[in-house]
Structures are given as C-alpha cells and as structure tokens.
N, C-alpha and C positions, 0 to 999 in steps of 0.2 A: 482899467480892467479890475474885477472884483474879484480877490482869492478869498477860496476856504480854508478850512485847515486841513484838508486832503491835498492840496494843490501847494503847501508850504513843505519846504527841508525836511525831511525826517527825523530825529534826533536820538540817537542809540540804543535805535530799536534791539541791533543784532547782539547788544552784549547782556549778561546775567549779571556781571561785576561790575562797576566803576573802575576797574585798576588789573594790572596784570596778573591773574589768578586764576588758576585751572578749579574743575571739580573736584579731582583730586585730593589739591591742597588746602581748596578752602574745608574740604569734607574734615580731611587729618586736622584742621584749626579747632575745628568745631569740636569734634570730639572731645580734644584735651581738654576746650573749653566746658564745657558741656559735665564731665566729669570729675569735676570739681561741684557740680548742684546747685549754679547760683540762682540767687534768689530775684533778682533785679539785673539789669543790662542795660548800658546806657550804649547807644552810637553816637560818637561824634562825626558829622560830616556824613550824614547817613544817607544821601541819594533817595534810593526807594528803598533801600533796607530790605537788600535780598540778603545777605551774611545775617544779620539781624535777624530776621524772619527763622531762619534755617538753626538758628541757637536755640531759638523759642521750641522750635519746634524739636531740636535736640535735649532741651532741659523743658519739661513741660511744668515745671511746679516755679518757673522762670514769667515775669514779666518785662516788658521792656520799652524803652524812650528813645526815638529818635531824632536829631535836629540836626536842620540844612536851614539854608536862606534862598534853596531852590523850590519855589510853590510845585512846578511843572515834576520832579523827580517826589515827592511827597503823596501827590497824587497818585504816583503809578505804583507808591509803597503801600498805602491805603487800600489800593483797588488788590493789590497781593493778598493782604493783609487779610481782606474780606472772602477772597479765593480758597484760603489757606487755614480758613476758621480761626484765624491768630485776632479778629479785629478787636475783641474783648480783653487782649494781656498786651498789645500796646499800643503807643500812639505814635504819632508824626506831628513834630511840632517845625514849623516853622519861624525862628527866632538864632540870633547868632549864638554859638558855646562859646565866646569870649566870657570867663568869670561865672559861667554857670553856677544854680545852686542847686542841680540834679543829681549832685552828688554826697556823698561817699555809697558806691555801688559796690555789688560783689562783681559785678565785669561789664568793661569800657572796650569797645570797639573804638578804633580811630586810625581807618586804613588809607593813606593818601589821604589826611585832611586834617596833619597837627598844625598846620596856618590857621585856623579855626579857632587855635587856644594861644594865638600869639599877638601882641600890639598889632593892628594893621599898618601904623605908621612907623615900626621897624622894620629891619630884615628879621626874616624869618629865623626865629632861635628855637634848634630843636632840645635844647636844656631847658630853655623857658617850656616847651610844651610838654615835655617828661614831667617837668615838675609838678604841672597843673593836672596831668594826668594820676599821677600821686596822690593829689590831692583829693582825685574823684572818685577812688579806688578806696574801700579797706582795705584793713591788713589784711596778707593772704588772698585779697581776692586778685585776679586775673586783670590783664591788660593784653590786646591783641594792637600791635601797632605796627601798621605798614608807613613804614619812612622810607624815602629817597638816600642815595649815598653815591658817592662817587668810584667806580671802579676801578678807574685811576685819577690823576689830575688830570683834566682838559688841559689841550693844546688851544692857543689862543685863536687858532683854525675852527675847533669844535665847540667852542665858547662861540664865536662870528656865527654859527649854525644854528644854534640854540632858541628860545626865547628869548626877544627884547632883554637888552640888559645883563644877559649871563651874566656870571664870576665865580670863580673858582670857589669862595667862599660860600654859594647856593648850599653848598649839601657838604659835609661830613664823609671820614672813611667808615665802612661798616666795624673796623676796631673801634674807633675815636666812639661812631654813634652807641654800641655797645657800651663804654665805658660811662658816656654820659648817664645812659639807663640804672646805670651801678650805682653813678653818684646821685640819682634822682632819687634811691629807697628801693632798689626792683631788684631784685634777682632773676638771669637772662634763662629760664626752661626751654624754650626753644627758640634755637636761631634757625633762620632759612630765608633763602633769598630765589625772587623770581627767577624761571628760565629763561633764554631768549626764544622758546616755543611760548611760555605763556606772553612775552613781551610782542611778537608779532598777530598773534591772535588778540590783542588787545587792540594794537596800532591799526589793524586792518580791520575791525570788530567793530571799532572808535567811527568807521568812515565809511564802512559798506553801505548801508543805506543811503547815505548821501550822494556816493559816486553811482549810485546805480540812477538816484534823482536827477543829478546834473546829467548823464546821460542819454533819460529819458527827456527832460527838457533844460534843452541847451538855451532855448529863447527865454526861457521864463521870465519876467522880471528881477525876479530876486537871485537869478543864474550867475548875475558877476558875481555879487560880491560874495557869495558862497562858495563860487570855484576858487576864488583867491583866499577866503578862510581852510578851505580844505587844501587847497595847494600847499598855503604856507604851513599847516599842522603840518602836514606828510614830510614837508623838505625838513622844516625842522627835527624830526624824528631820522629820517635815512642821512640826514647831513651835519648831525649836531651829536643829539646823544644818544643813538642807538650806540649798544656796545660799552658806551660812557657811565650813565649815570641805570645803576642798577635801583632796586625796592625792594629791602628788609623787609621782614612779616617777622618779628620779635612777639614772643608770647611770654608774658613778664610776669613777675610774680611780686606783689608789695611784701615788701619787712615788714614784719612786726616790732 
C-alpha cells in the first residue's frame, strides 16, 4: 500500500506552543520582554517559533534567530513567518545551540529546550544551561526561560510512570532552580509557573489530532505502532508526572 502525507499521523496540529502556555501568559512574557526594545532575539529550541514570531512582532525595531534540529517544525516557522510579514527580520536555522556563536543578544528565548545548551553525553545540568545562557545574553538584556522542576520529590511509584529511566535527580526544586539562575549572573524579574489548566490543554493538545487519526483509521498500517507511541505519552503523563513535575517560565535579567 502507498501512503501520502494526507493518510500519515498528524503531528501538532492543534497546539500554538510547544510547552504548557496559555495566551495569556505568553501575551504578559512578551510584553515585559518586548519593553525592554531589544534589538536582536535569539530562540533556542525554537520549534516554529510562534513565541519568537509574536516578540518580533511585539518589538518591531527587533530581529530574530531561531535554532532546532527539527527541519519539519522550522518549516511551519517560515511559512508563519511569511504569513505574518516577519520573513525579512528572521530566520530558522536548523543546526544544534550546543556552543553557539549567535550570541551575546539583547533576549534569548529557551522554553523547554535548555538540553539543547547541555553535553548530550551528560545528564541534563540546568547550571550548565544557565550558564551558557549567560553567555548568550548581554548585560541587562533579558532571558525568558521555561525549565522543568519538581513539585515535590517523586515517589519511586511516579518515577516507574515516568519516561524511560526517571530519577529524582531529572529536575531541581523551583528554590534550588531559582537560586542556580542567581549564581549563573541573572537576576529573577519574574517568576511564574504553569497551571494544571495550561498543563492539560497542552497533554491533550499534544494528542488530539492523533487520537482523532487512530480513530478514523484503526487499520492503517502505521496504526500500531502510533497507538502504542500515543498510549505510552498519555499513561506516562496521568500515571507518572502529572501533578509532579511542574514548568517555571523565569524571566531573568543579566548583571552587569
């Protein structure tokens, strides 16, 4: 049987964000960001670079860079991009932010994606990514950083529920990651942390298209092994970290 790319998974169609974020709150990001006048804006881990797009279009004397190592999310930034008359103040680069030299910016996006600025052959160290985020910022200029943290410590129950491999040492408390921010050179202007309204319209956001796919074809060939990639996302989230493992949105401010 021959498929097209009408008759393949869907893939997240239904959401605006990568990550749990209302309009709302990304609106209140923007703004603070936005009023400050930067001149440059860098994303790391930029998807399609809807939050990106929406700075630009908040700070108009602003240009901006975004970098993923997803071609398919890059495209659907570009095709915004050109929607949104923004194609001319930035780009979509597809290349990894390990060691980048796209910096020192007046403001760095990096919401769910400081793995991006870490060894891939370590564990994931959110001091390491602070630092490098430091790095990529001037002084005074801006940092928007949505990190993972743990709400409380997992029970070796909710860890078993998790992603492959959990450990308590995954993620940090929102003090602890705070403090790290301190000792990276930042000063913390706002702190705020997802709802569990924006974390279920993200979890169910993440999958709707899909579940409405596998529905419509249950035969399809590619129907297993998609219904066990969506099964296991969903169980992991209602049986692991919902509840557990919250997402800081920190808007930071470099020392001078």
């Amino acid at each position: 049987m021959i498929t097209t790319d009408s008759d393949l998974p869907p893939r997240l169609g239904s959401l605006t964000f990568h990550g749990p974020l209302s309009e709302e709150r990304a609106t209140r990001m923007i703004e603070r960001l936005a009023a400050a006048g930067p001149a440059d804006v860098l994303d790391i881990g930029c998807g399609w670079g809807e939050l990106l797009l929406r700075v630009l279009e908040a700070a108009p004397a602003a240009k901006g860079a975004g970098l993923d190592i997803n071609a398919e999310d890059l495209a659907r930034g570009r095709v915004l991009a050109e929607e949104r008359g923004l194609a001319d103040r930035v780009v979509f680069v597809e290349e990894s932010a390990l060691g980048t030299d796209r910096g020192p910016v007046d403001a760095v996006l990096c919401l769910g994606s400081s793995q991006a600025l870490c060894d891939p052959e370590l564990s994931h160290d959110p001091a390491a990514a602070l630092r490098e985020l430091r790095r990529l910022v001037r002084p005074g200029g801006r940092v928007v950083l949505g990190e993972g943290f743990w709400e409380h410590t997992p029970t070796e129950a909710e860890l078993a529920g998790m992603w492959p491999g959990a450990r308590t040492d995954d993620h940090v408390t929102l003090g602890a990651l705070v403090d790290l921010a301190i000792e990276a050179g930042f000063r913390p202007a706002w702190i705020e942390t997802a709802s569990a309204v924006e974390w279920e319209e993200f979890e169910s956001g993440y999958r709707y298209d899909t579940e409405l796919w596998l529905a419509a074809h249950p035969d399809h060939p590619l129907a297993a092994e998609t219904r066990e990639r969506v099964d296991r996302q969903r169980a992991s989230w209602l049986n692991g970290y919902r509840g557990v493992l919250g997402i800081a949105y920190l808007t930071l401010v470099a020392v001078a």
